[in-house]
C-alpha positions, 0 to 999 in steps of 0.5 A: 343301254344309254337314252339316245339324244332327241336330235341328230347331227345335221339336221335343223330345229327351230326355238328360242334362247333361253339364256347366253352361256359363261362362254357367250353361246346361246343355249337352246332346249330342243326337246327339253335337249340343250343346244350351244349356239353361237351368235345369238342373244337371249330371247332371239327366235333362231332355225339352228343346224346341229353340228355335234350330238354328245350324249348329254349336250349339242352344239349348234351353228345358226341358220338364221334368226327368225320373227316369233309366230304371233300368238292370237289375242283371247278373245272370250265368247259373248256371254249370252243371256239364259233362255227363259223356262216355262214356269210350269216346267221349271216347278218340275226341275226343283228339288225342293220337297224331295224325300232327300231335304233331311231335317227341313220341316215344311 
């Protein structure tokens, strides 16, 4: 039984064109799918129609070309200073003196 293809005729996808074929098409990867467009440059942000759905490829008529969504700038959050620990406590949280600290002498 052969894979059937990840898209389907007639129906429209959005991605980008990742480079231009020996044929001047745009080639498009639709769920990892290769779509040949026409019209198209590399790096264009493209809604396409699939026209024709083989086994191993697609073509594709554009749609139109589309502004690449914005990605939002990381912005790290503030580093904050530790809480202070009641010196009381904080001999309690030390594992110095344990049975486990092999080959310290004290």
């Amino acid at each position: 039984m052969k894979d059937k293809p990840p898209i389907n005729e007639g129906e429209v996808y959005v991605g980008s064109v990742e480079s231009v074929g020996g044929k001047g098409d745009g080639v498009i990867r639709i769920k990892g799918f290769v779509v040949f467009v026409p019209g198209v440059a590399k790096g264009d942000y493209v809604k396409i129609k699939a026209t024709k759905v083989l086994p191993k490829v697609a073509f594709g008529v554009l749609v139109e070309k589309l502004e690449r969504p914005k990605r939002e700038a990381y912005s790290p959050r503030p580093l904050v200073e530790p809480k202070k620990i009641d010196p009381a406590i904080e001999k309690l949280l030390t594992t110095s003196g344990d049975s486990e600290d092999f080959g310290e002498e004290e």
